[in-house]
C-alpha positions as CSV (number, residue, x, y, z in Angstrom):
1,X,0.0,0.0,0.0
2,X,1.6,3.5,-1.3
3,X,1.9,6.0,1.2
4,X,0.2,8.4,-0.4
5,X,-2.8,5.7,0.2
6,X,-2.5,5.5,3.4
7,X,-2.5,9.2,4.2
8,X,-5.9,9.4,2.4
9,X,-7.2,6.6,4.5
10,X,-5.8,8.3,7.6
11,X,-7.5,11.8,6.4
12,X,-10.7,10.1,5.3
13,X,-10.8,8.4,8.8
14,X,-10.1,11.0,10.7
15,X,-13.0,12.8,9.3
16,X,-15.6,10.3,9.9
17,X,-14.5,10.8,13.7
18,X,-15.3,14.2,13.4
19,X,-18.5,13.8,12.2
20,X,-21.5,13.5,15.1
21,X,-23.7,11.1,15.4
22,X,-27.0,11.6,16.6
23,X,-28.9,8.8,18.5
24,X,-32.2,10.0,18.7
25,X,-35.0,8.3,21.6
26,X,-37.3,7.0,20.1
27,X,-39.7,9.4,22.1
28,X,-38.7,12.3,24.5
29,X,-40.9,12.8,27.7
30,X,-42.1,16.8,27.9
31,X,-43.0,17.8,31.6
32,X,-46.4,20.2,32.1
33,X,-47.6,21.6,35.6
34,X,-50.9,22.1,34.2
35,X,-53.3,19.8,32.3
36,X,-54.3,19.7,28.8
37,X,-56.2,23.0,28.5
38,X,-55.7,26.8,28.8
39,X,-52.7,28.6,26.6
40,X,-50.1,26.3,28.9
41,X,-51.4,23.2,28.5
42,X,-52.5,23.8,24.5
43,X,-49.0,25.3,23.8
44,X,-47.6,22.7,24.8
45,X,-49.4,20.2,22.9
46,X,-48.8,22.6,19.8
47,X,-45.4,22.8,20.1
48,X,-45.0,18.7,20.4
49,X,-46.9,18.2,17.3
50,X,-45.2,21.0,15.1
51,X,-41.3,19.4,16.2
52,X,-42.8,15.8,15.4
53,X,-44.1,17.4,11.5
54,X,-41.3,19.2,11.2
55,X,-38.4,16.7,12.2
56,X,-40.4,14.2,10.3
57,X,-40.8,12.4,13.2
58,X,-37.2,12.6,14.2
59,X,-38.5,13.9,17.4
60,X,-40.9,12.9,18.8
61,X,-42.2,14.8,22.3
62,X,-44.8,13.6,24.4
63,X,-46.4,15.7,26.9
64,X,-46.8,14.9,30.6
65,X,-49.8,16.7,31.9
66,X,-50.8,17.7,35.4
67,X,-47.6,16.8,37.1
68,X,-47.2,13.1,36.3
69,X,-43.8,13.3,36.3
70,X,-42.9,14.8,39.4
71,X,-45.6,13.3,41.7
72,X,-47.1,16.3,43.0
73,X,-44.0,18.0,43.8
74,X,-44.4,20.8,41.4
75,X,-41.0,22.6,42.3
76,X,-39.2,19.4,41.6
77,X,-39.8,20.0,38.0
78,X,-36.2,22.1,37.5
79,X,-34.2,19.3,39.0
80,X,-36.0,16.6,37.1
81,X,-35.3,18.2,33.8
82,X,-31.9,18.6,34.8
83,X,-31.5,14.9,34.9
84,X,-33.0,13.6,31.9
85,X,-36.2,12.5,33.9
86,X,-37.9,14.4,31.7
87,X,-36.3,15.9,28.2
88,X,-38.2,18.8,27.6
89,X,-40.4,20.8,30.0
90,X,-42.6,24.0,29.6
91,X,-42.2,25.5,33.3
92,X,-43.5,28.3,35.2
93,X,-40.6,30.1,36.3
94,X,-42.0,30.7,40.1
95,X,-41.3,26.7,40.1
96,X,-38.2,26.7,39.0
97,X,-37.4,29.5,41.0
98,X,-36.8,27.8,44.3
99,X,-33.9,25.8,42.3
100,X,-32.8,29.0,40.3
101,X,-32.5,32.3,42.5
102,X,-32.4,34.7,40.2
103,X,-36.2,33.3,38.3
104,X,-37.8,35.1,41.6
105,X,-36.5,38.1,39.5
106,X,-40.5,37.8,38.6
107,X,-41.6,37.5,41.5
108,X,-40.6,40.3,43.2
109,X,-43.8,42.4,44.6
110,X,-45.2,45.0,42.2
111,X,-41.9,44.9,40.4
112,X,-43.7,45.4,37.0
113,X,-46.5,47.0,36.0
114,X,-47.3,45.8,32.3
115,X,-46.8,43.0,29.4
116,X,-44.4,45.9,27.6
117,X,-41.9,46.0,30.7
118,X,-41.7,42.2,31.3
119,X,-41.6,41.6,27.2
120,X,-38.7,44.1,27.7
121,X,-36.7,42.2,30.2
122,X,-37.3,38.3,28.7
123,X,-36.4,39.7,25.8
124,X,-33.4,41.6,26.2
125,X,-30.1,41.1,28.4
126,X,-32.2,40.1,31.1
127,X,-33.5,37.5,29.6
128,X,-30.1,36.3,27.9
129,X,-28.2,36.3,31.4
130,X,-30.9,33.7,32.9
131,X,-30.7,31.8,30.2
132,X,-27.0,31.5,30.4
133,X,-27.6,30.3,34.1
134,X,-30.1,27.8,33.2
135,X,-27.5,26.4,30.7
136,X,-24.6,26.3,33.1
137,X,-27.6,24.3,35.4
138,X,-28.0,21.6,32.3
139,X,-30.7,22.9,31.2
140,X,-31.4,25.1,27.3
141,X,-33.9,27.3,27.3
142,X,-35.4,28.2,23.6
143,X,-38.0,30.3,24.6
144,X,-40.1,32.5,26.6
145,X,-44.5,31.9,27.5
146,X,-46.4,33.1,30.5
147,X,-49.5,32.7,32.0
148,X,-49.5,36.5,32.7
149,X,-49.6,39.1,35.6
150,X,-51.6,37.0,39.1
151,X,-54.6,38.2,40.2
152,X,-56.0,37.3,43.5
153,X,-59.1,36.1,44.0
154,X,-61.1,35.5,47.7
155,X,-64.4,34.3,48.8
156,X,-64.4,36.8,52.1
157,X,-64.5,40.6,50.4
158,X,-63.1,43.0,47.9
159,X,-59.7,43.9,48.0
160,X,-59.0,47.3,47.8
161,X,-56.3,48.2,50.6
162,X,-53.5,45.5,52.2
163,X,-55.5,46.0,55.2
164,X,-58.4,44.0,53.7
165,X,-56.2,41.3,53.1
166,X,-55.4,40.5,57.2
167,X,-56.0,37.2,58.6
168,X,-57.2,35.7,55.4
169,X,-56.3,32.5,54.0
170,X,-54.5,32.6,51.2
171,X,-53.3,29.3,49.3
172,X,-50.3,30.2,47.6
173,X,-47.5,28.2,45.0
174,X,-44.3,26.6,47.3
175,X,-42.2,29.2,46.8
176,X,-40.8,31.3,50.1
177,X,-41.3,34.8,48.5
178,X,-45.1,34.3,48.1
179,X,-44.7,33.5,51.9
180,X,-43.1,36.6,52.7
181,X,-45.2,38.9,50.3
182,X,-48.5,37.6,52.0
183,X,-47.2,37.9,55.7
184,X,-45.8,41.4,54.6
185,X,-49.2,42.5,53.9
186,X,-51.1,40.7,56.7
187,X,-52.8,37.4,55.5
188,X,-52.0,33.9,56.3
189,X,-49.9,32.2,53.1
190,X,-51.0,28.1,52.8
191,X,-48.7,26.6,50.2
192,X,-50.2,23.5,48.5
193,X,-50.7,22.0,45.0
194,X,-53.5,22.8,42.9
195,X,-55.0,19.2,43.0
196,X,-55.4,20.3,47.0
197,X,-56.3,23.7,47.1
198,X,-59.6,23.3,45.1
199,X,-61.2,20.6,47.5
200,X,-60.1,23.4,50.2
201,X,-61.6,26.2,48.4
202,X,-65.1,24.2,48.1
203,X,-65.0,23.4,51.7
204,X,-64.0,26.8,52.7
205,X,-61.2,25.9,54.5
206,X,-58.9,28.0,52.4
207,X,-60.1,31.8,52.0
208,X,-58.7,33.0,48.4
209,X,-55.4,32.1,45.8
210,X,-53.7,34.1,43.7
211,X,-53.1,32.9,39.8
212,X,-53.3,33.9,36.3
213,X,-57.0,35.2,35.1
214,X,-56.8,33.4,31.6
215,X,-54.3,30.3,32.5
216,X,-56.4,28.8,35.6
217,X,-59.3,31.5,36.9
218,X,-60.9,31.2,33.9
219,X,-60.2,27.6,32.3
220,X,-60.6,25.7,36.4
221,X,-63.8,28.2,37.1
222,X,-62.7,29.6,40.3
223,X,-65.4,32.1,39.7
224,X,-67.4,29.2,41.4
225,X,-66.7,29.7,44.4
226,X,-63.9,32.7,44.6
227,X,-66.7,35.2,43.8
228,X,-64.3,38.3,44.5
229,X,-61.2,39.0,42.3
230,X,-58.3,42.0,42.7
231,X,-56.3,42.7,39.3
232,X,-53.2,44.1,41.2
233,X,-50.6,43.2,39.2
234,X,-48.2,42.5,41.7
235,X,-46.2,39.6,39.9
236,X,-46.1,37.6,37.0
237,X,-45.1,34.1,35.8
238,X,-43.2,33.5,32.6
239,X,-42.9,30.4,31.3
240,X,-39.6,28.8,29.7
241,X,-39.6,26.0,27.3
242,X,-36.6,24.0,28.6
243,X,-34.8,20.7,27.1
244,X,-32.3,18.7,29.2
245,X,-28.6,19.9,28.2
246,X,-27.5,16.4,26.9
247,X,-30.6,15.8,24.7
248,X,-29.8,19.4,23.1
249,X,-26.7,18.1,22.6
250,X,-27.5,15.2,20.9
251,X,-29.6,17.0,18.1
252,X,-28.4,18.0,14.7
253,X,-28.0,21.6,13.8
254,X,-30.8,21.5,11.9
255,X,-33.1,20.0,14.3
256,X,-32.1,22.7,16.8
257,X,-32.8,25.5,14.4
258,X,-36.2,23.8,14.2
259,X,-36.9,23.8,17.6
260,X,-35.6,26.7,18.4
261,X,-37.9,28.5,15.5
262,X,-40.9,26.3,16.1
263,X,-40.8,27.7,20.3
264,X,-40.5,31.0,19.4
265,X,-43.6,30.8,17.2
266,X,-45.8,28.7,19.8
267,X,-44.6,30.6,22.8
268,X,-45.7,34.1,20.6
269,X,-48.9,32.4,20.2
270,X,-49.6,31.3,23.9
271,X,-48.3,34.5,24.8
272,X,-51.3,36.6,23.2
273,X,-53.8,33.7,24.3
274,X,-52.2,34.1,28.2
275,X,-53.0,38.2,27.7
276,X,-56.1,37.6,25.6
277,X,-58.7,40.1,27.2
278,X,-56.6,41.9,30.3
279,X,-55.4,44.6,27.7
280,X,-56.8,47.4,26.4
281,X,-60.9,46.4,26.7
282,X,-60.6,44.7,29.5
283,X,-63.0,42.1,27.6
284,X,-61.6,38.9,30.4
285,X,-62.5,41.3,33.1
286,X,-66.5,41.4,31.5
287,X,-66.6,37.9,31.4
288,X,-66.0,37.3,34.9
289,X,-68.2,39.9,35.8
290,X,-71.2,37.5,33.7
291,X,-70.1,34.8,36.0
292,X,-71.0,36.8,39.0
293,X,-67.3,37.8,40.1
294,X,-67.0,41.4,41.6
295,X,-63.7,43.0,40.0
296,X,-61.5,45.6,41.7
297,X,-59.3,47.0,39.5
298,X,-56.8,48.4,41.8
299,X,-55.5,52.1,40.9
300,X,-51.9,53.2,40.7
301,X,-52.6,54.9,43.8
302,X,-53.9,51.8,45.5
303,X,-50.7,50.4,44.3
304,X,-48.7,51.9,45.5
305,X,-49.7,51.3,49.0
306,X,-49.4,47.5,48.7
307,X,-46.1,48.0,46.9
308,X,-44.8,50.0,50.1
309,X,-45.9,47.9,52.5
310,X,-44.2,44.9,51.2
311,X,-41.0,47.0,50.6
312,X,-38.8,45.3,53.4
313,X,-39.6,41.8,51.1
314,X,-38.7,43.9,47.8
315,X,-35.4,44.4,49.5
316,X,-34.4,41.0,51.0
317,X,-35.1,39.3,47.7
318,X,-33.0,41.7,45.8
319,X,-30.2,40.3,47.6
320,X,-31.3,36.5,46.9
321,X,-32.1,37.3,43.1
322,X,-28.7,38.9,42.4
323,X,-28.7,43.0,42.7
324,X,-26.7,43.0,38.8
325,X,-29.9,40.9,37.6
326,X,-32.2,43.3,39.0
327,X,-29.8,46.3,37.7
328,X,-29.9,44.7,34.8
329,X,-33.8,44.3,34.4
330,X,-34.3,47.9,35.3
331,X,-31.9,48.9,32.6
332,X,-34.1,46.5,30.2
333,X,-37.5,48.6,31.0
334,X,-35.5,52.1,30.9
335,X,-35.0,51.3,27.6
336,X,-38.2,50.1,26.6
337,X,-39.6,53.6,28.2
338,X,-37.6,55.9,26.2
């Protein structure tokens, strides 16, 4: 054998090393909180189906509703993900948040005031430097939902100053901020499940909840027996679509293009069902009013007073989300301002 041979079998060899190989699963487990229906749920449903057409089956995602795999731990979902329990997940970020510090970024009381501020902040440096944490975590995020700004909803009275929230019961998610924000303005924080809290709500065991008006007031009918709701605004709940690090790795460029295009498009489109209604008309707020809910829209005025009595909570969370993410998030809505 010539050695000129050789050194073309060595150089066509070598090559083939450097060319990946991509073992696909034959199907990849997607994590949900929620069930089936409401933007979450259906976006996440839409988003399996478009990969699967796309990929030509390549990938093929199938959703997890309502928990199943984290058995009823909802703020396990993060760690799960992580380790290729589940492959992809489309998570709230207040459950991830008890994993991931800076996520509470969200979270913090009366932080934001509208969809233009927090679109600001997911989707400039902000949202880049939490991404790059989740990554370093072992998890890729590819895009950004939500389920929109939390309204609070009671079966006791209307809520119009924090004094009218003390001594009530208030069922919130299991995440410590919600704890403090609740005992910072005088009612008593429960943290349970959703699968829990209803049966309490019925029984009247638990007072009110806090949640998104088009992702769970509306689609679970809370109106039923929360007759009394507060649009406050005093935090919000993106959602990030999220795949396991080593599954990311194991797609081909192509395929990630794909996914990466197909979540921006189904996270736009669960984005304006999530705000369908609280903008502008107002048209959600109607609709709960048909259902016999009494609405208090709170004033910036009114606002403010909830916002200063839950100050000292503002400030101790600061320090647990990181004070450059929060610089960095109030640089992201100064821009969006000007």
């Amino acid at each position: 054998m010539s050695n000129i041979f050789k050194s073309l079998l060595v150089a066509v060899f070598a090559m083939l090393l450097t060319i990946p190989s991509f073992a696909y699963k034959s199907q990849y487990k997607m994590s949900i909180v929620v069930g089936p229906k409401g933007p979450w749920g259906e976006a996440a449903t839409k988003f399996a189906n478009l990969v699967r057409e796309r990929t030509d089956g390549r990938i093929n995602i199938k959703p997890y509703f309502a928990g199943q795999l984290f058995a009823g731990n909802q703020t396990n979902e993060f760690l799960l993900l992580r380790r290729g329990v589940a492959d992809f997940a489309l998570g709230s970020t207040i459950n991830w948040s008890t994993i991931i510090k800076p996520l509470n970024l969200f979270s913090l009381p009366f932080f934001f005031k509208n969809y233009q501020e927090v679109d600001a902040v997911t989707g400039g440096k902000t949202g880049k430097k939490l991404f790059r944490i989740l990554r370093r975590k072992g998890v890729v995020g590819i895009g950004w939902g939500e389920n929109g700004f939390r309204a609070l909803t009671n079966s006791k009275r209307p809520i119009r100053v924090p004094n009218d929230l003390k001594g009530l019961k208030i069922r919130v998610v299991g995440s410590p901020i919600f704890i403090d924000i609740f005992r910072a303005l005088g009612a008593n924080p429960v943290s349970m499940n959703w699968s829990d809290a209803v049966p309490a709500f019925r029984q009247k065991v638990v007072d009110g909840e806090e949640n998104p008006v088009n992702v769970v007031i509306i689609p679970y009918k809370v109106y039923n027996f929360q007759p009394y709701i507060t649009i406050w605004h005093y935090a919000i709940d993106p959602l990030i679509l999220g795949i396991n690090k080593a599954d990311w790795r194991s797609f081909s460029k192509k395929d990630r293009r794909i996914l990466k295009r197909t979540a921006r498009e189904v996270m736009d489109w669960e984005k304006i069902r999530a705000r369908n209604g609280l903008e502008g008309s107002m048209k959600a707020l109607s609709y709960l009013k048909s259902k016999g809910m009494k609405v208090t829209v709170l004033t910036e005025s009114q606002r403010k007073l909830f916002k200063q009595k839950t100050a000292p909570v503002m400030l101790k969370w600061t320090k647990i989300v990181g004070k450059n993410i929060v610089k960095s998030a109030e640089k992201d809505i100064a821009k969006q301002e000007r």
